[in-house]
N, C-alpha and C positions, 0 to 999 in steps of 0.2 A: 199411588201404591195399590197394586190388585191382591196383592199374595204378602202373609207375614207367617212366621215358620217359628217355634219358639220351643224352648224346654219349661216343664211347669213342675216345680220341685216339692218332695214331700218335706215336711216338718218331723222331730221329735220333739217330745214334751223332756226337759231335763227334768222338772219336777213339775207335778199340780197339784195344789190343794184346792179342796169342793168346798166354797163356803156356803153361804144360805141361797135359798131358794125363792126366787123375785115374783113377783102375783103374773107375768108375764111368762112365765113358767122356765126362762131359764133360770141358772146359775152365777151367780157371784164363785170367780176362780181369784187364784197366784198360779203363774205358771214361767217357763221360761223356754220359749221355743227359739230351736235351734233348725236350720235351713241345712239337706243333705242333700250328696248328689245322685240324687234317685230322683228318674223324669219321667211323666208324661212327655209323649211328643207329639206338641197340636202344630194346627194351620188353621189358617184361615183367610179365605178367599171369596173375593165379590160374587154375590150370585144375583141373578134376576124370578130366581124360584124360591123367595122367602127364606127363612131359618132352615136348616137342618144338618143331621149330624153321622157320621160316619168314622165306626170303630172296630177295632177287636174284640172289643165289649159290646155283644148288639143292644143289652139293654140301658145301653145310653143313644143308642138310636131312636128316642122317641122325645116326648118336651117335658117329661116327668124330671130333671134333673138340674143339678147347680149350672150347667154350662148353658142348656135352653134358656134357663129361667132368667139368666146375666144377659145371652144376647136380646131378649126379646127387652130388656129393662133400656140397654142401650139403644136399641132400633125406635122404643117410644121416645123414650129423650131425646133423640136426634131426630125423627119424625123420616126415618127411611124407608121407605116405600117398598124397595127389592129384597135385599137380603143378602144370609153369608152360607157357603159350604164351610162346616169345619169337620177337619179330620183329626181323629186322637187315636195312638197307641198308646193304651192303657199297660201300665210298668208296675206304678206305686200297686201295692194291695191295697185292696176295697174292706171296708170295716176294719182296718187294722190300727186306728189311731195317727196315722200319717198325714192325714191333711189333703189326702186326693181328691177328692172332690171342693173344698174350698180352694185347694191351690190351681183346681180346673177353673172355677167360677174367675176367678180374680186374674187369670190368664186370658180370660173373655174379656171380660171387661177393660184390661189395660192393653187386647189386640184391638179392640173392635176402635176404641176410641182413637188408635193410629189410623185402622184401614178407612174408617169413615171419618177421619179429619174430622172431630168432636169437639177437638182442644177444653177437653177437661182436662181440670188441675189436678193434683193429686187428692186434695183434701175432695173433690166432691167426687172421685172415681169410691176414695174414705167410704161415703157417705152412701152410695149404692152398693158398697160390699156391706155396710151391714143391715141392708134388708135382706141379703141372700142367706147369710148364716154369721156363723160366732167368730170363725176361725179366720174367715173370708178377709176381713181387714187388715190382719198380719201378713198372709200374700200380697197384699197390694204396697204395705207399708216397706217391705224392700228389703230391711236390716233384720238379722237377729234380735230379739228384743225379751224383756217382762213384760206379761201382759196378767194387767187386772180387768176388773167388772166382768164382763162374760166373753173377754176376753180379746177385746176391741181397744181395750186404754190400753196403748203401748209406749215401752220405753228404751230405748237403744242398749243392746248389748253386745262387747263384744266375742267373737264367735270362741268357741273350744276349740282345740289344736287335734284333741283324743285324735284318733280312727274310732271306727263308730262297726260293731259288728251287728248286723241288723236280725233277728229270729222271727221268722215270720210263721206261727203255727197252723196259718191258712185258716182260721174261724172270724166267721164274718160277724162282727158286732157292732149292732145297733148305738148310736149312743145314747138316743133317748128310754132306750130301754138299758141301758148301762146306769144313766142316770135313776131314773126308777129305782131299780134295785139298789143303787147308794143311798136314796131318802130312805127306803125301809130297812136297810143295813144302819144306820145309821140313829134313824129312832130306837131298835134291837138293840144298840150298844151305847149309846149316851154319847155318841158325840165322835168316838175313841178310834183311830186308826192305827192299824197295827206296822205300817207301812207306812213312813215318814215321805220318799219317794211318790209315790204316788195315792193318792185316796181309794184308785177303783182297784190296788191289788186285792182287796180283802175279799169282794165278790167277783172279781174273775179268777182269782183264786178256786173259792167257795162252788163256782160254777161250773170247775173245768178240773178233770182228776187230772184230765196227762197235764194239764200246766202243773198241778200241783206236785206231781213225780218230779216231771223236770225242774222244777224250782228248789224241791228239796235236794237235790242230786248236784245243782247250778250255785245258787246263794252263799251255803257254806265259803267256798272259798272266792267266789266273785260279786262285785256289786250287778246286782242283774236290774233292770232297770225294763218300765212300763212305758208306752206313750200313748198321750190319749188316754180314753178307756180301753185301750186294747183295740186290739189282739198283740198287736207287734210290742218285742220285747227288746232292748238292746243292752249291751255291754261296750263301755269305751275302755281301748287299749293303746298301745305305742308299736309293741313289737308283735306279729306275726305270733313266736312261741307264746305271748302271754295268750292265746286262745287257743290253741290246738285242744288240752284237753275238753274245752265245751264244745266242741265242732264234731269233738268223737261222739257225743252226749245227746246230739240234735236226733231228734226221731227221723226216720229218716224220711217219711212223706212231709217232713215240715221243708218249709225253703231257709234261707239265711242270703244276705248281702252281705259284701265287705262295703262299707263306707265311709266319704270323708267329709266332716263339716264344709261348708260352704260360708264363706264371708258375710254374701249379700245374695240376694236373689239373682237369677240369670232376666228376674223380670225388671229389672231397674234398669236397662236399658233401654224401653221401651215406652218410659214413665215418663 
């Protein structure tokens, strides 16, 4: 096999809660990611010119990122000498709580270990997703799920039926500067979320006037819903009329998706 060709899907958070904070500096979560069909679309092909990377995004063109950082992890483990060309069209929004770039890493790792014949098992592909990031293991892992600790202990769930309307405000957010600002929101208020849904609405709230326009304008009469710490917002529906009037509502430089849960990963064929 020279060439594999794959979709790499974003996640939403149906709920998370922030719990305390590990001397390793992440987070203890609850959360409950849902698998949507919003792609990346990579590749990945034998080279003889070492790693590199080729996008729409040029600044994943270099080895500062989850997708370098996966194949050079696999290329030691495997002890390969040449290398891979990958190419990606970047789709998911970047900072937006989607899971793009963990669901890129874990799209590496579960190509690379087909095109180079690695025969790793699931559990130890497991086991290199969580040196890359938090998120990175639930890509691999395949199913919808609950995921506690930082978000690597996973539990089978099965998926929502909703449609899923995606609100992409276009503001690129940090997460470790998201998190930040929840420990000092947090010391500020004793503990206290005002927003059972998600814990980071209170300061992406706090931090964004137009979100807070549109959420006063939005909430009233719909469940508006956070992923991640942001940016991307969604609301799940049935029928088409139940969202016409939030679509009137959208600013109109923000973008929006229609989408629809996804069962399983499109990566578990691959696994």
């Amino acid at each position: 096999m020279s060439l594999i060709e794959l979709k790499s899907p974003a996640k939403i958070n149906l709920y998370l809660k922030v719990l305390q904070k590990k001397d390793d500096g992440y987070h203890n979560i609850e959360t409950c990611f849902q698998y949507i069909d919003l792609y990346d679309h990579m590749s990945f092909k034998n080279s003889e010119n070492g790693i590199s990377i080729e996008s729409n995004n040029a600044f994943l063109e270099c080895s500062n990122n989850t997708i370098y950082q996966s194949a050079k992890l696999l290329a030691d483990i495997g002890d390969i000498s040449s290398g891979v060309n990958i190419k990606i069209e970047k789709n998911i929004p970047i900072g937006a709580g989607l899971g793009g770039g963990s669901s890129n890493a874990a799209s590496t790792i579960v190509a690379l270990n087909k095109l180079w014949g690695l025969g790793l098992n699931k559990n130890k592909m497991l086991e290199i997703a969580k040196k890359i990031g938090a998120d990175v293991p639930f890509f691999i892992y395949g199913d919808n799920a609950y995921g506690k600790g930082i978000g690597d202990t996973l539990e089978f769930k099965e998926s929502i039926r909703d449609k899923i309307l995606l609100i992409d405000p276009k503001i690129n957010n940090s997460s470790a500067e998201m998190f930040e600002l929840f420990d000092n929101f947090k010391q500020s208020n004793k503990n206290t979320s005002n927003y059972p849904q998600n814990d980071f609405w209170d300061v992406f709230l706090e931090g964004n006037k137009s979100i807070r326009e549109f959420f006063t304008k939005i909430n009233k009469n719909n469940d508006l819903n956070l992923s991640g710490s942001g940016s991307c917002m969604f609301v799940k529906y049935n029928k088409r009329e139940d969202i016409e009037g939030i679509l009137k509502k959208i600013p109109s430089n923000w973008r929006f998706f229609f989408c629809k849960p996804l069962q399983y990963s499109p990566l578990m064929k691959f696994v």
